[in-house]
PyMOL Python script that loads the backbone (N, CA, C, O; Angstrom):
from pymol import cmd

cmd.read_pdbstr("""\
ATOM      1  N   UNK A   1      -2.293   6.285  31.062  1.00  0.00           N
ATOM      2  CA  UNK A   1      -2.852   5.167  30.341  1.00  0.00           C
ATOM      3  C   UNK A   1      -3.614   4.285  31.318  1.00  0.00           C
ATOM      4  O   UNK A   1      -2.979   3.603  32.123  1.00  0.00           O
ATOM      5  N   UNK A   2      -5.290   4.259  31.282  1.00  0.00           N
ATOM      6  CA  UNK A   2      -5.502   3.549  32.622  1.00  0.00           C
ATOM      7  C   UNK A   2      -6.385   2.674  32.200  1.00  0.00           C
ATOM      8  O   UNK A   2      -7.095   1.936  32.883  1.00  0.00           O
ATOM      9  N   UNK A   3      -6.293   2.824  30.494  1.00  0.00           N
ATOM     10  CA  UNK A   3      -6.934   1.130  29.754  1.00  0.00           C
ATOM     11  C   UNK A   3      -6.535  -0.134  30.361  1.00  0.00           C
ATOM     12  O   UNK A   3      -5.349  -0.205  30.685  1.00  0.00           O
ATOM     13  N   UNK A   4      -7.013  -0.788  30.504  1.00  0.00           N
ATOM     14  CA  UNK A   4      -6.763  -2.593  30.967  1.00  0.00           C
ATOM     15  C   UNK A   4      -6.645  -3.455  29.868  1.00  0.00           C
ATOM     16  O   UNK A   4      -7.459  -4.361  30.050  1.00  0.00           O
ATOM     17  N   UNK A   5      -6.169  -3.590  29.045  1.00  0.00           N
ATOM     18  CA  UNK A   5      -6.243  -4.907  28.128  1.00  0.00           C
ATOM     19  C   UNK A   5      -5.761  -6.096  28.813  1.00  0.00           C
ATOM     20  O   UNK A   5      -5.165  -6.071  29.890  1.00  0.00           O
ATOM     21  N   UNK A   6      -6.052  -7.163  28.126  1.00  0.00           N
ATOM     22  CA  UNK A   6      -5.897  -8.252  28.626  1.00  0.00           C
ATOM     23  C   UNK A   6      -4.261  -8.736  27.718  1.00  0.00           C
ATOM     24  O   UNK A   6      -4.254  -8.311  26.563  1.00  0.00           O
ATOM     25  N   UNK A   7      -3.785  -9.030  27.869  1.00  0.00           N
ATOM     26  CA  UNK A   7      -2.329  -9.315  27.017  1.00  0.00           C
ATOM     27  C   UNK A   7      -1.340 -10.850  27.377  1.00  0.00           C
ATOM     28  O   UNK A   7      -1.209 -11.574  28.364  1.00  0.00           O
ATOM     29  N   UNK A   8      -0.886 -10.830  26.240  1.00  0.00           N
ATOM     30  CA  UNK A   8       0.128 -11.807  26.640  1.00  0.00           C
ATOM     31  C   UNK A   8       1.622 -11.640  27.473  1.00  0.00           C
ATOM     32  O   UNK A   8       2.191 -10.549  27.436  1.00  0.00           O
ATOM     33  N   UNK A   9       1.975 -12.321  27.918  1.00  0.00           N
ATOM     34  CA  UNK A   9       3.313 -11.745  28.597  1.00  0.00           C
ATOM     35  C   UNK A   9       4.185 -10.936  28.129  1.00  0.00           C
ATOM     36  O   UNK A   9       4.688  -9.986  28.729  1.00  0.00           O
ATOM     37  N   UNK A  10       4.481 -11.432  26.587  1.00  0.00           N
ATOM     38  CA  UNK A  10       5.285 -11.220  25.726  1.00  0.00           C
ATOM     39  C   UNK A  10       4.758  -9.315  25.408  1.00  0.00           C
ATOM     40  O   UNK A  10       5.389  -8.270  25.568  1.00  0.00           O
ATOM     41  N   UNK A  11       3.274  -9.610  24.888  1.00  0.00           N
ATOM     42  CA  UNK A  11       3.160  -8.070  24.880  1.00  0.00           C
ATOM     43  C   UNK A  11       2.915  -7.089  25.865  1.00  0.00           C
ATOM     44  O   UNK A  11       2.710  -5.935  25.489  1.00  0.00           O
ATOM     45  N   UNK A  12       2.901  -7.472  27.523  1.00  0.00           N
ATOM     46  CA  UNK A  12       2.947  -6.982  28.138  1.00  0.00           C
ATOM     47  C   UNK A  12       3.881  -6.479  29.095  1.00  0.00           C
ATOM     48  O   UNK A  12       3.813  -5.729  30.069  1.00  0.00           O
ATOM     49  N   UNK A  13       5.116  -7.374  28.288  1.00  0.00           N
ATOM     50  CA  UNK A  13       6.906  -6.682  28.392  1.00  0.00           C
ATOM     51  C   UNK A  13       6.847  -5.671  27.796  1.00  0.00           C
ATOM     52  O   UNK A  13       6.937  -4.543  28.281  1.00  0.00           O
ATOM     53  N   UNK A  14       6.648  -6.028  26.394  1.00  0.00           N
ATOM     54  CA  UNK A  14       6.624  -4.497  25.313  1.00  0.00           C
ATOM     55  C   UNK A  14       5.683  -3.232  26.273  1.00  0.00           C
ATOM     56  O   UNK A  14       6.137  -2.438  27.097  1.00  0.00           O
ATOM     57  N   UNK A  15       5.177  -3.294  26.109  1.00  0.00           N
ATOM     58  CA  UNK A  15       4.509  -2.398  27.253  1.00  0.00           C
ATOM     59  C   UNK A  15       4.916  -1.642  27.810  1.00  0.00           C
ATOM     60  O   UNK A  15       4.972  -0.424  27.638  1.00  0.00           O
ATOM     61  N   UNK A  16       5.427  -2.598  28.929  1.00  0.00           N
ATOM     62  CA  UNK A  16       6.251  -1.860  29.488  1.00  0.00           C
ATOM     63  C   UNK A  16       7.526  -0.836  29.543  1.00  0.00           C
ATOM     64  O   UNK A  16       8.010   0.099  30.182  1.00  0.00           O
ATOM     65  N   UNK A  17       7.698  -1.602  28.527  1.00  0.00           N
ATOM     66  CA  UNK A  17       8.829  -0.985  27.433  1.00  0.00           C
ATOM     67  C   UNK A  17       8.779   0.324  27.272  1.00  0.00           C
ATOM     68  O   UNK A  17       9.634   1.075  27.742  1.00  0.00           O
ATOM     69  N   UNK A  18       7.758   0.722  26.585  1.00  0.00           N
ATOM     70  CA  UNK A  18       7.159   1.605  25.367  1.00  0.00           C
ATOM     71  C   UNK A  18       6.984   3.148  26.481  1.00  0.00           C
ATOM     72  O   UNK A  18       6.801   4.294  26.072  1.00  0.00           O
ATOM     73  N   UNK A  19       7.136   2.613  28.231  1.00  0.00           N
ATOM     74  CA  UNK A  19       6.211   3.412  28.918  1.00  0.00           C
ATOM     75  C   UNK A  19       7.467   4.608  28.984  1.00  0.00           C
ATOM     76  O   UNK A  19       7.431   5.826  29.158  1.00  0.00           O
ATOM     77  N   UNK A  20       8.617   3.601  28.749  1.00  0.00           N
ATOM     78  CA  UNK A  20      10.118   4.957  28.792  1.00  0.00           C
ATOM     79  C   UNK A  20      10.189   5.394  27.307  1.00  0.00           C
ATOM     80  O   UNK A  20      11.356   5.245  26.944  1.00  0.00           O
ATOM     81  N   UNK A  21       9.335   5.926  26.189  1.00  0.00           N
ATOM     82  CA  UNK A  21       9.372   6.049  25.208  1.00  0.00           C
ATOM     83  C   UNK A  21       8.559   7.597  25.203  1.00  0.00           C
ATOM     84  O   UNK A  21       7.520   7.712  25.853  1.00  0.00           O
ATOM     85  N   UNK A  22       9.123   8.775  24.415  1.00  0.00           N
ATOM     86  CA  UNK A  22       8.622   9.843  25.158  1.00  0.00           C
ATOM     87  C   UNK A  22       7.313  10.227  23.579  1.00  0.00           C
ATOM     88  O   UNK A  22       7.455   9.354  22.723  1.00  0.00           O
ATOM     89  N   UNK A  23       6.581  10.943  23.315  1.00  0.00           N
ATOM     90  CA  UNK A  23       4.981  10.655  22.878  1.00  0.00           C
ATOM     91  C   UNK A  23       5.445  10.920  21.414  1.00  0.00           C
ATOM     92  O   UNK A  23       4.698  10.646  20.475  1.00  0.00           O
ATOM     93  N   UNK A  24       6.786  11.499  21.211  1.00  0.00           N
ATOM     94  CA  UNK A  24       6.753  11.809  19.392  1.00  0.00           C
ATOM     95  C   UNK A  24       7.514   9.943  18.788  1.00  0.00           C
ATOM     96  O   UNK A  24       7.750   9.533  17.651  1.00  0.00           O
ATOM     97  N   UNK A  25       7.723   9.108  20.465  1.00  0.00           N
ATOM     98  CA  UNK A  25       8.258   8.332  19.491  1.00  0.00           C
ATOM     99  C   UNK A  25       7.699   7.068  19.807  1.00  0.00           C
ATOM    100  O   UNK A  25       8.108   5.939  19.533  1.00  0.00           O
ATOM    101  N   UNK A  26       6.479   7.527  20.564  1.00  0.00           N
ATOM    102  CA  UNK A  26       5.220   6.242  20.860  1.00  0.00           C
ATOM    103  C   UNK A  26       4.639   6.822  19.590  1.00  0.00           C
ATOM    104  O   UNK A  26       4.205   5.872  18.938  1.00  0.00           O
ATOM    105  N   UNK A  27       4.463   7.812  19.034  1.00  0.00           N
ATOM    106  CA  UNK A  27       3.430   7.467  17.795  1.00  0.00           C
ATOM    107  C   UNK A  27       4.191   7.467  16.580  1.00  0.00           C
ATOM    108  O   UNK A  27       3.665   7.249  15.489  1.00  0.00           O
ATOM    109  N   UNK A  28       5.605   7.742  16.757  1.00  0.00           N
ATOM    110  CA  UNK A  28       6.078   6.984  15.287  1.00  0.00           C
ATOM    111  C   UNK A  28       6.035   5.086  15.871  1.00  0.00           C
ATOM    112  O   UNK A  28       5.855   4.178  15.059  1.00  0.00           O
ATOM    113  N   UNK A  29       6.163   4.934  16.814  1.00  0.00           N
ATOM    114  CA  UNK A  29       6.142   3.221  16.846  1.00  0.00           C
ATOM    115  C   UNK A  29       4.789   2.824  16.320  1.00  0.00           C
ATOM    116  O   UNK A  29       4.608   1.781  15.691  1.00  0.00           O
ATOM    117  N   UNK A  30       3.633   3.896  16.666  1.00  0.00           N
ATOM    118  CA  UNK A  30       2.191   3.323  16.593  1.00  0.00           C
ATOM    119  C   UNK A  30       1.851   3.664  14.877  1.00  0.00           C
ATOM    120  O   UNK A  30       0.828   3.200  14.374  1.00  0.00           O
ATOM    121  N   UNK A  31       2.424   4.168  14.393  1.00  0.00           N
ATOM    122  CA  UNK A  31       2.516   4.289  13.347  1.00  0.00           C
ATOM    123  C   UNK A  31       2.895   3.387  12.236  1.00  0.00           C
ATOM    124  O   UNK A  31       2.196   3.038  11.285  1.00  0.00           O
ATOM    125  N   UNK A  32       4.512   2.966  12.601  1.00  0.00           N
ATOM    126  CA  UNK A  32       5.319   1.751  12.071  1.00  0.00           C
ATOM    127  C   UNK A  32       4.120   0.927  12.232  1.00  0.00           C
ATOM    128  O   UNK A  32       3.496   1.002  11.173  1.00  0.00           O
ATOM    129  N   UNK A  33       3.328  -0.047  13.318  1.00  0.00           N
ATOM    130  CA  UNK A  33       3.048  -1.030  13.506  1.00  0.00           C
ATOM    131  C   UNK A  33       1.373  -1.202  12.932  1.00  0.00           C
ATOM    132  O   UNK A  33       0.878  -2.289  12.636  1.00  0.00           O
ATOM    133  N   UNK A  34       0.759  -0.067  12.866  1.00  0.00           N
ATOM    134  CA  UNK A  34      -0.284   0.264  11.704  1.00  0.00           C
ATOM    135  C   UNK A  34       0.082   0.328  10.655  1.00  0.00           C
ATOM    136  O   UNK A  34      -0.625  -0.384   9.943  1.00  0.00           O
ATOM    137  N   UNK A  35       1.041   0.938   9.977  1.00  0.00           N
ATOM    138  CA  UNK A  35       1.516   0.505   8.499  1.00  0.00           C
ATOM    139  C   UNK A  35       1.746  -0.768   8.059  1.00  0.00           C
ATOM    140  O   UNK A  35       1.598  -1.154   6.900  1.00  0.00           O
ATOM    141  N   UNK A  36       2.183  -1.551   9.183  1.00  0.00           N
ATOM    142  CA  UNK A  36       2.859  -2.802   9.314  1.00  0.00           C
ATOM    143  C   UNK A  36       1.430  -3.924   8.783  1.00  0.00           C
ATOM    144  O   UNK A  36       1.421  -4.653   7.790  1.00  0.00           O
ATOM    145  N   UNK A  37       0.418  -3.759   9.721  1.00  0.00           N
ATOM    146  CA  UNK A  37      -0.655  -4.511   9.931  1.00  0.00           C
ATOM    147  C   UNK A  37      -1.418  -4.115   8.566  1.00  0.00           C
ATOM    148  O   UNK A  37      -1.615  -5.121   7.883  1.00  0.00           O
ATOM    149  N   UNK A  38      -1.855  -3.040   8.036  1.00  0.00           N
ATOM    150  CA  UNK A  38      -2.201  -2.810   7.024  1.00  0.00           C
ATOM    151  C   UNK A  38      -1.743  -2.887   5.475  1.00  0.00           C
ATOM    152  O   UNK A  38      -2.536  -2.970   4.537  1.00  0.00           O
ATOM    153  N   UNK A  39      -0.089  -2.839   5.338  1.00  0.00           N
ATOM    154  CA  UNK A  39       0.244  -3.149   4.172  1.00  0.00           C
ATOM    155  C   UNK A  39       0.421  -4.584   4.110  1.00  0.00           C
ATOM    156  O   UNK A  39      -0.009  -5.080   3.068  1.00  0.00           O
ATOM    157  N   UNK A  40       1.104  -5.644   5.209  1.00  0.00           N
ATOM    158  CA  UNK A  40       0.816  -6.551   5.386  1.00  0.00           C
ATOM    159  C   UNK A  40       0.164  -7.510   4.742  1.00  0.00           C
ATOM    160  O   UNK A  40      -0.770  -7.906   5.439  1.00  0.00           O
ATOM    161  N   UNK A  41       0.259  -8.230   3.409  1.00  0.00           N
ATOM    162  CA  UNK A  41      -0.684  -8.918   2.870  1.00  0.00           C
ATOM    163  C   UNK A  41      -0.661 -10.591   3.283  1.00  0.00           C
ATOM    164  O   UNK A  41       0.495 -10.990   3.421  1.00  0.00           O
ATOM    165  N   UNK A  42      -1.525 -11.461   3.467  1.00  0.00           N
ATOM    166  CA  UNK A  42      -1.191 -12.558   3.765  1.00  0.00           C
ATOM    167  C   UNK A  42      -0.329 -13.335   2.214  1.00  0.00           C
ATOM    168  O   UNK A  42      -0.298 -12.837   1.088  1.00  0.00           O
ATOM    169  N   UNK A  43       0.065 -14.177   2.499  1.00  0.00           N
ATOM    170  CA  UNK A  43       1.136 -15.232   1.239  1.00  0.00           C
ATOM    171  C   UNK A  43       0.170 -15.810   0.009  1.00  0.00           C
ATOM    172  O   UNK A  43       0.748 -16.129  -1.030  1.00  0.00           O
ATOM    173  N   UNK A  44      -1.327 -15.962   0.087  1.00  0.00           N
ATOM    174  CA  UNK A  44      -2.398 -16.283  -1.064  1.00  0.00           C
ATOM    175  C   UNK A  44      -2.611 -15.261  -1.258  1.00  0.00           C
ATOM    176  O   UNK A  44      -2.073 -15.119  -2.356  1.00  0.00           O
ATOM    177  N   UNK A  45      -3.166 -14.039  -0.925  1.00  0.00           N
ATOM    178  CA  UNK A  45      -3.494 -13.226  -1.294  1.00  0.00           C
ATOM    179  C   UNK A  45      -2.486 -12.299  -2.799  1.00  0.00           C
ATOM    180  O   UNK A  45      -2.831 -11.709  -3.822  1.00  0.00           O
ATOM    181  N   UNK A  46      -1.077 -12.656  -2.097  1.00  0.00           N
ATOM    182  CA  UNK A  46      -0.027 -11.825  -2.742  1.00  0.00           C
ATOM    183  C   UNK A  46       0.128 -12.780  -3.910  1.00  0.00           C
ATOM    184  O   UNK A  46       0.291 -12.305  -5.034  1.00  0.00           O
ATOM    185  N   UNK A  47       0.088 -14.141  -3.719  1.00  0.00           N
ATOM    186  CA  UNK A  47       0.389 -14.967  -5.059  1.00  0.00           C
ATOM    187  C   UNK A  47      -0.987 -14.540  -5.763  1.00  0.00           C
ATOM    188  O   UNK A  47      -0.799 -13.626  -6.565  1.00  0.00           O
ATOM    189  N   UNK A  48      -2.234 -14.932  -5.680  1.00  0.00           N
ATOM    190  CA  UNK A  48      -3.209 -14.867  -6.454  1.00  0.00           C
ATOM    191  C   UNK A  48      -3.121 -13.130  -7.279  1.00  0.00           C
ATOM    192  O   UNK A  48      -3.490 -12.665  -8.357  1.00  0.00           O
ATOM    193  N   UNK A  49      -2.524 -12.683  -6.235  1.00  0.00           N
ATOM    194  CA  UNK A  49      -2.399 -10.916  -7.171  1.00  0.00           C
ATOM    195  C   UNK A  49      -1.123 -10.795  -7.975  1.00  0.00           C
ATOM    196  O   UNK A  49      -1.069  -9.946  -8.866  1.00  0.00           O
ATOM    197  N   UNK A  50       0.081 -11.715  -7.682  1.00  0.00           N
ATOM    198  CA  UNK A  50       0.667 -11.567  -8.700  1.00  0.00           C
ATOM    199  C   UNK A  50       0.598 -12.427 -10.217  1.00  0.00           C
ATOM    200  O   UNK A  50       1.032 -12.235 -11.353  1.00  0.00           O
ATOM    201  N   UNK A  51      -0.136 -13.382  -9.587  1.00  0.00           N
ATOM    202  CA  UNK A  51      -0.568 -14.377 -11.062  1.00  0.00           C
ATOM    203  C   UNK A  51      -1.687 -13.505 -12.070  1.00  0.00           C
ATOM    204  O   UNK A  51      -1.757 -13.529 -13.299  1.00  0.00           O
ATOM    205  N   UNK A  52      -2.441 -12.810 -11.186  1.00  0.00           N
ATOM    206  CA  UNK A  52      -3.657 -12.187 -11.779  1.00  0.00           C
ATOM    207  C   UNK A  52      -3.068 -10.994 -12.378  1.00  0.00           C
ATOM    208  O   UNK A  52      -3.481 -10.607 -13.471  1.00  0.00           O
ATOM    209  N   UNK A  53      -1.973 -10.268 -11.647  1.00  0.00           N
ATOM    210  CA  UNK A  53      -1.534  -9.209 -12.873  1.00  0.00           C
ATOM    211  C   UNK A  53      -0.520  -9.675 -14.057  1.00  0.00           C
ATOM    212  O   UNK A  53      -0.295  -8.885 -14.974  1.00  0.00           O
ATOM    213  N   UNK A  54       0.047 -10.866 -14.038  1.00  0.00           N
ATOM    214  CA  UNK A  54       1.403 -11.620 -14.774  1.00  0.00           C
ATOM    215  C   UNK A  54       0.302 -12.053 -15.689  1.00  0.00           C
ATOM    216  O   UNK A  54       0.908 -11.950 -16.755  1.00  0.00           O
ATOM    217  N   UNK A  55      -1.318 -12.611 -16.127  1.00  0.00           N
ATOM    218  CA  UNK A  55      -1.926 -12.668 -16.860  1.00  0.00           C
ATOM    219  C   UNK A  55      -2.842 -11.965 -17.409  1.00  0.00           C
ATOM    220  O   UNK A  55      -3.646 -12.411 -18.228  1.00  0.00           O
ATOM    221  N   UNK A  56      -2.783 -10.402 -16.862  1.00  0.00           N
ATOM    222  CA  UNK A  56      -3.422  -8.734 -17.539  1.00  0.00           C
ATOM    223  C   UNK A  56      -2.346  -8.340 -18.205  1.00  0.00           C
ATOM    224  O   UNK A  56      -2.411  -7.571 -19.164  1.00  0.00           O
ATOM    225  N   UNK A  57      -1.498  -8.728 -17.850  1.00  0.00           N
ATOM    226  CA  UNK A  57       0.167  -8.298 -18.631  1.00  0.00           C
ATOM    227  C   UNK A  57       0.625  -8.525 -19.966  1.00  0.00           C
ATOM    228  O   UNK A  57       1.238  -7.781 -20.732  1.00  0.00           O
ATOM    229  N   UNK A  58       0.101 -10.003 -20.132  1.00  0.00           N
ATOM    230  CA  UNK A  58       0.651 -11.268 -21.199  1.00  0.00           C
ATOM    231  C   UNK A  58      -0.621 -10.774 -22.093  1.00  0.00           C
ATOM    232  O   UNK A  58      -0.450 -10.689 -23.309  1.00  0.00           O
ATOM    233  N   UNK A  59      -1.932 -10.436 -21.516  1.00  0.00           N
ATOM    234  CA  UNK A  59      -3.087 -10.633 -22.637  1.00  0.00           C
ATOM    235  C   UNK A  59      -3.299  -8.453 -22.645  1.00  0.00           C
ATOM    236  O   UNK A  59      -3.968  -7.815 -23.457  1.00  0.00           O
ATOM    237  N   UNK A  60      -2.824  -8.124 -21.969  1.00  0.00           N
ATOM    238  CA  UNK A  60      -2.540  -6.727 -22.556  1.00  0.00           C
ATOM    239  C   UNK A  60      -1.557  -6.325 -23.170  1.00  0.00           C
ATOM    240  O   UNK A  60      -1.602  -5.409 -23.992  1.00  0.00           O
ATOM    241  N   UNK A  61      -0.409  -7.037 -22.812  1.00  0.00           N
ATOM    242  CA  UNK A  61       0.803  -6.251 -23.510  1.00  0.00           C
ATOM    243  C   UNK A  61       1.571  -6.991 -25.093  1.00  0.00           C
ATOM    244  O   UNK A  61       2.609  -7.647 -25.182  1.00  0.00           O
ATOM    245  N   UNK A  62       0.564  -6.562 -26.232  1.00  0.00           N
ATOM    246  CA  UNK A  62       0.191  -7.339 -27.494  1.00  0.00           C
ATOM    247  C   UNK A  62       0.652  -6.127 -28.671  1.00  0.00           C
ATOM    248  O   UNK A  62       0.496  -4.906 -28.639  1.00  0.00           O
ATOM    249  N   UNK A  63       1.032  -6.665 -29.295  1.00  0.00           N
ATOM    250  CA  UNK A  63       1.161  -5.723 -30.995  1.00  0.00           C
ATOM    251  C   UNK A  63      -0.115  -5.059 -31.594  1.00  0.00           C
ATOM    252  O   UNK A  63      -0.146  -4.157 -32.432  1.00  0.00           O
ATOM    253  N   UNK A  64      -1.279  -5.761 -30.926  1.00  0.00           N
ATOM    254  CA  UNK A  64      -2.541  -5.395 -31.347  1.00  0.00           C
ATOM    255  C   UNK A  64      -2.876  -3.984 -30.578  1.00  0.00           C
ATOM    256  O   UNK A  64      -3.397  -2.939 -30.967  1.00  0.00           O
ATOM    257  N   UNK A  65      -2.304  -4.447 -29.214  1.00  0.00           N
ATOM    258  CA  UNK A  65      -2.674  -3.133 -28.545  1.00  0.00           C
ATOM    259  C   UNK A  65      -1.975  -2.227 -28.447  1.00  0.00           C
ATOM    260  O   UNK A  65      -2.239  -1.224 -27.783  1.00  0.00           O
ATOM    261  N   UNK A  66      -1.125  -2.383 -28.982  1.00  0.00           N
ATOM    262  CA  UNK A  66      -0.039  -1.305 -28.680  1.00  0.00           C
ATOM    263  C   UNK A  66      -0.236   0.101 -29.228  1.00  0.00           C
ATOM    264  O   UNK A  66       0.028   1.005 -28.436  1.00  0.00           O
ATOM    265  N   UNK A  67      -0.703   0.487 -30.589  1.00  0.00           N
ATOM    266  CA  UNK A  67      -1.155   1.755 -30.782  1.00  0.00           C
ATOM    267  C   UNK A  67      -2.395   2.578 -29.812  1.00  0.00           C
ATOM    268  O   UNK A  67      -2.636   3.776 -29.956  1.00  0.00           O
ATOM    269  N   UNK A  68      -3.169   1.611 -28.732  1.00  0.00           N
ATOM    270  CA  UNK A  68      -3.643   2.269 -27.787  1.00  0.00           C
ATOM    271  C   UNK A  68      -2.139   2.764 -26.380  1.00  0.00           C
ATOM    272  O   UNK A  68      -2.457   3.609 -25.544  1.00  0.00           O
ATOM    273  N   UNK A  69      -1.094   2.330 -26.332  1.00  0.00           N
ATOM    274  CA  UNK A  69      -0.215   2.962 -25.408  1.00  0.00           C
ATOM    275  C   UNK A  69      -0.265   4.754 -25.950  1.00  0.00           C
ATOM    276  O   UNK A  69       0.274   5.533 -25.164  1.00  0.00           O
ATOM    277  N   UNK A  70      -0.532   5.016 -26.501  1.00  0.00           N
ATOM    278  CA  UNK A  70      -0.487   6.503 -26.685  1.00  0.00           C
ATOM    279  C   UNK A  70      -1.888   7.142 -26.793  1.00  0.00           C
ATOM    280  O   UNK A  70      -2.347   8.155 -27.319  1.00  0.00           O
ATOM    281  N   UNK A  71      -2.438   5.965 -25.963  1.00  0.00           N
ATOM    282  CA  UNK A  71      -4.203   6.958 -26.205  1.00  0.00           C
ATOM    283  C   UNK A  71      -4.619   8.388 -26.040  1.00  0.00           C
ATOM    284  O   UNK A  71      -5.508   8.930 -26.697  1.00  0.00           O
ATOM    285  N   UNK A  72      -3.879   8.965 -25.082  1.00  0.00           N
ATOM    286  CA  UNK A  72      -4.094  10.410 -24.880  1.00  0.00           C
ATOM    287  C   UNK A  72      -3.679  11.496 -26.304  1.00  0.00           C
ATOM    288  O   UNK A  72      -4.276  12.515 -26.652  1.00  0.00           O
ATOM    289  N   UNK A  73      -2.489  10.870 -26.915  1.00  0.00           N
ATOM    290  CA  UNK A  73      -2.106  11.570 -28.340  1.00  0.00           C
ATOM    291  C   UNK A  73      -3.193  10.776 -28.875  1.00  0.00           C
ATOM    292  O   UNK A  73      -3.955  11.725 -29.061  1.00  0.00           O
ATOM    293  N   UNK A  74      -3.842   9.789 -29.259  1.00  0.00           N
ATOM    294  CA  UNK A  74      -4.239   9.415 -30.351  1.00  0.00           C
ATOM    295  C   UNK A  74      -6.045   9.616 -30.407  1.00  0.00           C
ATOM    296  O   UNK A  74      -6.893   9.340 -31.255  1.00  0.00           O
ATOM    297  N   UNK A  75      -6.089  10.230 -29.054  1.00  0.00           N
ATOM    298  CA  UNK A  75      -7.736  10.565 -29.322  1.00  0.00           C
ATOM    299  C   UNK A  75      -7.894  11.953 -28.745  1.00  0.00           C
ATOM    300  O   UNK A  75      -8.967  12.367 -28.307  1.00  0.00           O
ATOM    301  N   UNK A  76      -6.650  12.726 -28.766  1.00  0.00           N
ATOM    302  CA  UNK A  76      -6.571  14.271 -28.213  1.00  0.00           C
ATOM    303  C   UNK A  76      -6.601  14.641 -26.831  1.00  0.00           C
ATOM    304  O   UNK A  76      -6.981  15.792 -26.620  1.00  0.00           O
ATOM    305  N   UNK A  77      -6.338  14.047 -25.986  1.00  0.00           N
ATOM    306  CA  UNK A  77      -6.558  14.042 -24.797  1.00  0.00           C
ATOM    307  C   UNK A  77      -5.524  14.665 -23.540  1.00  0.00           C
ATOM    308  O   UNK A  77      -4.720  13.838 -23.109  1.00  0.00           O
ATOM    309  N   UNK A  78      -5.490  15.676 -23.087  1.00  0.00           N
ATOM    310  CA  UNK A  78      -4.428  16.524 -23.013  1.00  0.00           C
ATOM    311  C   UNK A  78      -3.947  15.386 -22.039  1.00  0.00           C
ATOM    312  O   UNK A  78      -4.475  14.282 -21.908  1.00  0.00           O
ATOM    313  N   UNK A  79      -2.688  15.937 -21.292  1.00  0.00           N
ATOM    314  CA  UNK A  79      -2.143  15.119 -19.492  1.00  0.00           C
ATOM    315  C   UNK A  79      -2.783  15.682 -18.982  1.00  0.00           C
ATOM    316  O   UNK A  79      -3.264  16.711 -19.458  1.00  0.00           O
ATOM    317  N   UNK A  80      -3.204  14.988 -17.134  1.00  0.00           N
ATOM    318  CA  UNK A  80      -3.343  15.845 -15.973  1.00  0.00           C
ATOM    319  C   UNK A  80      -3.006  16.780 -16.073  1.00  0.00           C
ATOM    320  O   UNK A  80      -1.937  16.742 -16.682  1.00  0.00           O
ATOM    321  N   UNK A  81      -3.319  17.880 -15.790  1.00  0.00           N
ATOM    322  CA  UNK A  81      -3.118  18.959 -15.215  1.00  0.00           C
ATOM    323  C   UNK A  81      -2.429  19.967 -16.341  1.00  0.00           C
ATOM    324  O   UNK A  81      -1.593  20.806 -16.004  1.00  0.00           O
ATOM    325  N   UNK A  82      -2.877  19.792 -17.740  1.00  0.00           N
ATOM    326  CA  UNK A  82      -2.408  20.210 -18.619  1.00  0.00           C
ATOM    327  C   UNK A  82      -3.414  21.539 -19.014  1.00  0.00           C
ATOM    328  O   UNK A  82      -4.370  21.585 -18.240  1.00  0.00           O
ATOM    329  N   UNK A  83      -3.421  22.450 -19.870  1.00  0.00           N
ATOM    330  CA  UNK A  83      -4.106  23.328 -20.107  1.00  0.00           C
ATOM    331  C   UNK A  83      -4.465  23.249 -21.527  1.00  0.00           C
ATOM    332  O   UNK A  83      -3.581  22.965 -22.335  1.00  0.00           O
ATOM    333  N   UNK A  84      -5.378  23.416 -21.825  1.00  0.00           N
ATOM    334  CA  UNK A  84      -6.526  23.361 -22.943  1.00  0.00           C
ATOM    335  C   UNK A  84      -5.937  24.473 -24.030  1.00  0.00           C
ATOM    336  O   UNK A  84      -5.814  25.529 -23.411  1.00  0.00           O
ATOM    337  N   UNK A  85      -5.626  24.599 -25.078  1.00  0.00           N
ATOM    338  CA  UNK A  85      -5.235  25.394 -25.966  1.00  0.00           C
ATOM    339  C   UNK A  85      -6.869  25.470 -26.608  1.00  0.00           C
ATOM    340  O   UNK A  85      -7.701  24.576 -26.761  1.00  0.00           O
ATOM    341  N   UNK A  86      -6.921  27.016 -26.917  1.00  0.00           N
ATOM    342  CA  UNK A  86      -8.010  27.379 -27.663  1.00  0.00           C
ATOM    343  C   UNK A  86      -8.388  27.317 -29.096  1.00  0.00           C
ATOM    344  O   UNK A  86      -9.483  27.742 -29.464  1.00  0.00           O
TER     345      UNK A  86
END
""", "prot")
cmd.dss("prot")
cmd.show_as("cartoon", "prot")
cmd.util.cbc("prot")
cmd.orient("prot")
């Protein structure tokens, strides 16, 4: 490893750390910590998405609409991966 980053102390303990860590379990760590960073949502983001689906919910899930819950029976529409009868 003969990258240079510039780091904080703190992550340049870890570091060091990581260097007695043998390569199947530096890339499950590098793994964990990319999953981490990516599923990761900030605290507005997660409220504004749960308000926004708690009101697709309330104005979809209606007596009016409800005979579309079976749209695939009700306009012939086989499942995924289903096979076509002749």
């Amino acid at each position: 490893m003969g990258i240079l980053v510039e780091t904080t102390p703190r992550v340049a303990k870890i570091l060091v750390g990581t260097r007695r860590l043998v390569p199947v379990e530096r890339l499950m760590l590098a793994r964990l910590l990319l999953d981490s960073v990516l599923s990761g949502k900030p605290d507005d983001e997660a409220d504004w998405e749960g308000l926004s689906l708690a009101a697709f919910q309330r104005d979809w899930d209606n007596v009016e609409d409800a005979v579309y819950d079976n749209w695939r029976e009700l306009y012939g529409v086989p499942a995924q991966g289903a096979v076509l009868q002749a």
